[in-house]
C-alpha positions in Angstrom: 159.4 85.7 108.5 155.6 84.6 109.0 153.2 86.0 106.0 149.7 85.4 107.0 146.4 86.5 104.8 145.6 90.0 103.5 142.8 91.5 105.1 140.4 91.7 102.6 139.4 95.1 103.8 141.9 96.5 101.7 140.9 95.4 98.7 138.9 98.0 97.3 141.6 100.5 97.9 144.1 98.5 95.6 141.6 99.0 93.1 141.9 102.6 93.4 145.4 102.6 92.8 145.1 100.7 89.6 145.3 104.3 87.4 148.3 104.9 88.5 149.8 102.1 87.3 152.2 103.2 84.2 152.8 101.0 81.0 153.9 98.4 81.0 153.3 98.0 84.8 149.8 98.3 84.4 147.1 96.3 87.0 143.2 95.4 86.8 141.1 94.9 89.6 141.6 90.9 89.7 145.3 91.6 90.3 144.9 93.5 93.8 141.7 91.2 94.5 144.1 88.5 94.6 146.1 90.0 97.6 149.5 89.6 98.2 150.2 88.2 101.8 151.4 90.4 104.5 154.5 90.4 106.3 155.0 89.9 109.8 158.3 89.9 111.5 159.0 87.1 114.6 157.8 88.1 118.2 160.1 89.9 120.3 159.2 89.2 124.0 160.7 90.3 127.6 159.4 90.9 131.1 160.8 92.9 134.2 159.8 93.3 138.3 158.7 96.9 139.6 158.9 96.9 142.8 158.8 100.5 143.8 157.1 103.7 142.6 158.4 105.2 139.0 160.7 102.2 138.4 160.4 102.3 134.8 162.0 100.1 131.3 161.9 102.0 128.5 162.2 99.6 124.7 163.8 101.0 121.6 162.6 99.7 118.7 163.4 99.6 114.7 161.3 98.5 112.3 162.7 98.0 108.8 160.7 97.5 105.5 163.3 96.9 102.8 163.5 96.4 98.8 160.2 98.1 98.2 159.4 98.6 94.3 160.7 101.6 92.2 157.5 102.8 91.7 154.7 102.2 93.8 151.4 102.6 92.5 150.4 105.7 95.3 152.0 107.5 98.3 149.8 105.4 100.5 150.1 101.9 99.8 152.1 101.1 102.7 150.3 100.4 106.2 151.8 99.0 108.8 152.4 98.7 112.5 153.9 97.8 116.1 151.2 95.3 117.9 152.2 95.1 121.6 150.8 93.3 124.3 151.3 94.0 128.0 150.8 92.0 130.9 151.2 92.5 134.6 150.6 90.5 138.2 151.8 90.0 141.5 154.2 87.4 142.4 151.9 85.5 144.6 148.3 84.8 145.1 145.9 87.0 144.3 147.7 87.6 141.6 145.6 90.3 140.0 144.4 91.7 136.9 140.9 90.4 137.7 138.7 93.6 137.7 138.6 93.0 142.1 141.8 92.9 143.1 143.9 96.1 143.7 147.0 97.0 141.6 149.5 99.8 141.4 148.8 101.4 138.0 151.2 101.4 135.1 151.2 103.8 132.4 153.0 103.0 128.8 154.1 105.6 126.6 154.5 105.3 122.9 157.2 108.1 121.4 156.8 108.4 117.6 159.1 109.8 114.8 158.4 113.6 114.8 157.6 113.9 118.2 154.2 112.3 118.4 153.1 109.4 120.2 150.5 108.4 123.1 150.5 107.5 126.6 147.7 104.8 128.1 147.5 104.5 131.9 146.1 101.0 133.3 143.5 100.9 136.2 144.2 100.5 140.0 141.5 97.4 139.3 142.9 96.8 136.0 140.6 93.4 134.4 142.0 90.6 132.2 145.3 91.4 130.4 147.2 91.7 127.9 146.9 95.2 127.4 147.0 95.8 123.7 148.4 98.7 121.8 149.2 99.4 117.7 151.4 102.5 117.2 151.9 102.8 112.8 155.3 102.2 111.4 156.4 103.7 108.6 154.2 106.9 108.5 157.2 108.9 107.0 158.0 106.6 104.4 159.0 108.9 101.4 157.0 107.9 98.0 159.3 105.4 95.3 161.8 104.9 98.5 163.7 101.8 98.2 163.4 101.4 101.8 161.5 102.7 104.9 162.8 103.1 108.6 160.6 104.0 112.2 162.4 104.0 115.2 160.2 104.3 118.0 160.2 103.5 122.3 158.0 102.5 124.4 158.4 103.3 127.8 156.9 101.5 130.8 156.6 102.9 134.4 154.7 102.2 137.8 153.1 105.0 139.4 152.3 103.9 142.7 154.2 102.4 145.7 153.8 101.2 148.5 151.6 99.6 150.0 151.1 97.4 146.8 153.8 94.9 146.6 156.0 93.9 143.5 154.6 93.3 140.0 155.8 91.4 137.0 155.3 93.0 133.8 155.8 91.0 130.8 155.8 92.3 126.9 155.5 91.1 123.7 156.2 93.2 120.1 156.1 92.5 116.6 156.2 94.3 113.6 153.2 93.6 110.7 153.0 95.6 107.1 151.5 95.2 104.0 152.7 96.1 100.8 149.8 97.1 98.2 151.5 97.2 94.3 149.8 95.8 91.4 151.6 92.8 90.6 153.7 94.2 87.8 155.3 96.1 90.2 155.9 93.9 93.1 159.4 92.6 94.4 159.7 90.5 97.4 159.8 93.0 100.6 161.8 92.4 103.7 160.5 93.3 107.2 162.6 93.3 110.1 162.4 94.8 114.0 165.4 95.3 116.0 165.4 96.0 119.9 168.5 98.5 121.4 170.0 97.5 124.2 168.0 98.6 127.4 
């Protein structure tokens, strides 16, 4: 698992959470100023050919946060999310995603727990990639839960055929989250993302 720095951002809304701290878990100010690291899990990366119109891949992903405290100082101390990157071209000079040459367009759609979710549609003169998206994990997470599930799939289609000839697509996913407790609290919390089988 890579941990990389706490944005420091976040710090004054640790030190809100400090009053609801209980004896003998209680927190100052220093404690959250400190930061705890945030969790990131390894890449998960893939690419496919489209070579016709609505030729589509759809991802299904799980994203796991595991032995979270007992008590967590709010309901809202968890934030987290799904960074993924798209990128497309031709197979052969000029290979695109310039801002001048002509592409098919792509769309990618994002479905959410509860029925939310997004949809983002490139340009038929699309300009440098990767395409970058952040859809949040863990939105449902229920307060004091030990641990916190999102399943979520991301679903990639061409819309346009011929005349434009095949494009590679290639993806990359990770999952990111950080864990705001005052240190009296904390545990050691386990992030993890899973990809179904296509």
């Amino acid at each position: 698992m890579i941990r990389s720095e706490l944005a420091p951002a976040f710090v004054s809304a640790f030190a809100l959470a400090c009053a609801s701290c209980s004896a003998p878990a209680t927190c100052d100010v220093e404690q959250f100023a400190s930061g705890a690291p945030a969790l990131e899990t390894e890449g998960q990366s893939g690419s496919v050919r489209f070579s016709a119109v609505n030729e589509s891949l759809t991802l299904r992903f799980r994203a796991t946060l595991g032995n979270l405290p007992e008590l967590w100082p709010n309901d809202s101390m968890v934030i987290a999310g799904l960074p993924f990157e798209l990128s497309f071209r031709y197979e052969r000079e000029p290979f695109g995603a310039d801002g001048r040459t002509e592409m098919p367009r792509l769309s990618v759609a994002v479905a959410e727990p509860g029925g939310g979710g997004f949809i983002v549609q490139t340009m038929s003169y699309p300009g440098p990639t990767p395409l970058r998206l952040g859809p949040s994990l863990f939105q449902d997470c229920a307060f004091g839960s030990r641990q916190c599930e999102t399943r979520l799939s991301v679903t990639i289609q061409r819309l346009d055929g011929a005349p434009f000839p095949p494009i590679d697509v290639s993806w990359r996913a990770s999952a990111q989250a950080q864990i705001h407790v005052c240190k009296a609290l904390a545990t050691d919390p386990e992030l993890t993302l899973e990809l179904a089988e296509q």
